[in-house]
N, C-alpha and C positions, 0 to 999 in steps of 0.2 A: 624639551627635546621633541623634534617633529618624528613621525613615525613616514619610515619611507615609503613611497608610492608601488604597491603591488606588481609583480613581475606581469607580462603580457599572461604569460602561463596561469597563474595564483588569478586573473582576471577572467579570463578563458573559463577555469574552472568555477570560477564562483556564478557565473551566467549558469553553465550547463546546473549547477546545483540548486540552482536557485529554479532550474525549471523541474530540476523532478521534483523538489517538493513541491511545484503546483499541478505536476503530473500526479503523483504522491494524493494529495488533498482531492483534487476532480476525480479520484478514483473515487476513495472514499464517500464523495459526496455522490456518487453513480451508485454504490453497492447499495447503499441507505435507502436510494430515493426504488430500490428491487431492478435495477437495472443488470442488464449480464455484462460483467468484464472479460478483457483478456488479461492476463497479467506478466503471458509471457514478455522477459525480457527489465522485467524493473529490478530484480534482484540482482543482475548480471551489472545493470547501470549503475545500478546504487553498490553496488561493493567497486566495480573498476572507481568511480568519485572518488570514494572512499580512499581507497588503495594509491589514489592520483594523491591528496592530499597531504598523506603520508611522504610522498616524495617531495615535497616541498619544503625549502630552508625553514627551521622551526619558529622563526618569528610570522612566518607567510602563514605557515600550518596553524598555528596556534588563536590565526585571525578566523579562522575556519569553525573555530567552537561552535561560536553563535547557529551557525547555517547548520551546525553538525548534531546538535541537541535540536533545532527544527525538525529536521527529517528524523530523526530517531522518534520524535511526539509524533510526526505524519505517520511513519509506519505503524506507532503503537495504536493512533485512531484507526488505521486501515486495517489494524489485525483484531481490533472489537469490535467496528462493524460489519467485516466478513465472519466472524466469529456468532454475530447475531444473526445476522442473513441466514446463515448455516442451520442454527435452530429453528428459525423460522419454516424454513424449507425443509427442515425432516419433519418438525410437526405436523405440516400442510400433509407431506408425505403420510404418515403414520396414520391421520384421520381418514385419509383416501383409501389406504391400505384395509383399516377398520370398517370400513363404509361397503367397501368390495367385498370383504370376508361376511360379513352383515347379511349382504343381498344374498351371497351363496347361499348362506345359512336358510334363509326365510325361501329362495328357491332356488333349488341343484341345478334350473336349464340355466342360469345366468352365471357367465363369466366360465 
């Protein structure tokens, strides 16, 4: 039995999906390499996909697994590499912090 050919719609959507997870992925590879992102706007994209897919005849949806378990593993790399970043950056913070409190210490005219 042939599986039928993807509605324009179920086609439409598997492009737009298939670019956020390489929006998805170039983030992640941006926060790694200490890059600043913006992120407004990917959670809005990625639940409206989502939400899209959903409305699709369940044999159309169901082709959607694959691309759906992608992005789910993109977002989960993107959310432990901002999660590292983040430590990263209060550490940085904290030594600075330390470093200033330091100088005071050793003399009241600075800072």
């Amino acid at each position: 039995m042939t599986t039928p050919a993807p509605s324009p719609e179920a086609e439409a959507l598997a492009d737009a999906m298939d670019g956020l997870l390489s929006i998805l992925n170039r983030t992640a590879d941006l926060v790694a390499a200490g890059d600043a992102v913006e992120f407004a706007g990917l959670e809005d994209e990625a639940t409206a996909l989502c939400n899209a897919v959903v409305q699709l005849p369940p044999p159309e949806a169901r082709a959607f697994l694959p691309r759906l378990e992608a992005v789910l593993a993109a977002l989960e790399r993107l959310e432990t590499v901002v999660k590292k970043a983040n430590e990263l950056t209060q550490g940085k913070a904290t030594v600075g912090r330390a470093a200033a409190a330091y100088r005071r210490a050793e003399d009241p005219d600075v800072g």
